[in-house]
C-alpha positions as CSV (number, residue, x, y, z in Angstrom):
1,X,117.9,104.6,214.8
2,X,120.6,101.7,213.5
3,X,120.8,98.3,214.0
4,X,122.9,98.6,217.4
5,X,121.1,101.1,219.1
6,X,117.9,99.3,218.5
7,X,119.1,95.8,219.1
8,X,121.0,97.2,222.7
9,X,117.8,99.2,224.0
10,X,115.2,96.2,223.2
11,X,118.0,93.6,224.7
12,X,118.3,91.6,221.9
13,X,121.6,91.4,219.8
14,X,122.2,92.8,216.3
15,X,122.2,89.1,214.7
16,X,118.5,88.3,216.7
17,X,117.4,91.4,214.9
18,X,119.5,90.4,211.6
19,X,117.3,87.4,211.6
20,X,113.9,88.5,212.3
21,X,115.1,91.6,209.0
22,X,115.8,88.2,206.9
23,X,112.6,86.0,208.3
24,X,110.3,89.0,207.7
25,X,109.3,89.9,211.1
26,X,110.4,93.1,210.9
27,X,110.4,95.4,208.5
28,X,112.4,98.0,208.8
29,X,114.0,100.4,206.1
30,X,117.1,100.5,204.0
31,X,118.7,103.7,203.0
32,X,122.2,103.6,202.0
33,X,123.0,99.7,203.1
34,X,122.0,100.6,206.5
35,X,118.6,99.9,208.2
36,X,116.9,102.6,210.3
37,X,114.2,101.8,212.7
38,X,111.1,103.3,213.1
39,X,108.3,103.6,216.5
40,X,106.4,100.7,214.2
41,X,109.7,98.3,214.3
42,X,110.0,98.7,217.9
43,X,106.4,98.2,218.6
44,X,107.0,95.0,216.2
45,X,109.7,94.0,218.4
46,X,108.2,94.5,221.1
47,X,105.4,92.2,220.0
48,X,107.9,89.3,218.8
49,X,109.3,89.3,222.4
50,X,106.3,89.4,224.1
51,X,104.5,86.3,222.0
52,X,107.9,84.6,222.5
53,X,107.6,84.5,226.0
54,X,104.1,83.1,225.8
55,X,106.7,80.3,223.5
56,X,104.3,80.9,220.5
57,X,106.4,80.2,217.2
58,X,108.3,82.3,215.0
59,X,105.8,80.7,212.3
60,X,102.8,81.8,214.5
61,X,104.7,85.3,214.9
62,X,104.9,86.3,211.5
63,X,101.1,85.8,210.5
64,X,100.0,87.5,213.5
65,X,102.2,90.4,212.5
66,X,101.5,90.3,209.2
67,X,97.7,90.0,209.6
68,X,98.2,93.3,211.9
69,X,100.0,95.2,208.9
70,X,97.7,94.0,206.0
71,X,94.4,94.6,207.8
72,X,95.6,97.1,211.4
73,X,96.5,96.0,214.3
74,X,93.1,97.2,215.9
75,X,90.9,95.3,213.0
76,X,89.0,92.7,213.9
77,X,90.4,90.1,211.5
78,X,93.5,90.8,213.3
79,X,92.1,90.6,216.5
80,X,90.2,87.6,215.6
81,X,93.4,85.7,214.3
82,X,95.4,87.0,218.1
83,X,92.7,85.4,220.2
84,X,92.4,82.3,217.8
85,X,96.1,81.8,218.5
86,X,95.9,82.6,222.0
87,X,92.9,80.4,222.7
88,X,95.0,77.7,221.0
89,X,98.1,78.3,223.0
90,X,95.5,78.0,225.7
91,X,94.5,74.6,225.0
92,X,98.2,73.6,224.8
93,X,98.8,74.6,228.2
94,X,96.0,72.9,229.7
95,X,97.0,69.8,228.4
96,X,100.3,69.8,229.0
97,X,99.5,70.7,233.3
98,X,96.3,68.2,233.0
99,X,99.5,65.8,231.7
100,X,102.2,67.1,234.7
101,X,99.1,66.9,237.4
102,X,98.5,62.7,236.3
103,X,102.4,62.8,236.9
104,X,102.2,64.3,240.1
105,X,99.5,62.0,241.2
């Protein structure tokens, strides 16, 4: 699949895509000058949206995805590094409502 047809059915656009290709979040393969997508790029993609939307980093992003493709997503390093960063995240949210609740009061 190219660039268009994968940005338009994930509902991203082509330059959101075009960035995460340059940044390294995904991964996808050149032949010919154009890049063709892959079920592991759109599982990626999914994953980047996803983790976005729990506002972790672009930073944070790439080493979770890249721990997942050095070691398997279903490893336990990786799994270990996902919860560490979600335990963080965690944290961050409970002081930032234990901050909006002393507001509130």
């Amino acid at each position: 699949m190219r660039i268009g047809e994968f940005s338009e059915r994930h509902g991203v656009t082509q330059d959101t895509v075009r960035y995460y290709l340059d940044k390294g979040l995904l991964v996808a393969e050149k032949s010919g000058g154009q890049y063709r997508f892959r079920e592991a790029d759109r599982i990626d993609l999914e994953k980047i949206i996803e983790l976005k939307q729990l506002d972790f980093s672009l930073t944070e992003i790439q080493k979770i995805l890249t721990f997942q493709r050095l070691s398997g997503p279903d490893s336990d390093v990786s799994r270990n590094l996902y919860l560490s960063f979600l335990e963080e995240k965690k944290k961050e949210v409970a002081k930032e409502l234990s901050k909006y609740n002393k507001m509130n009061d």
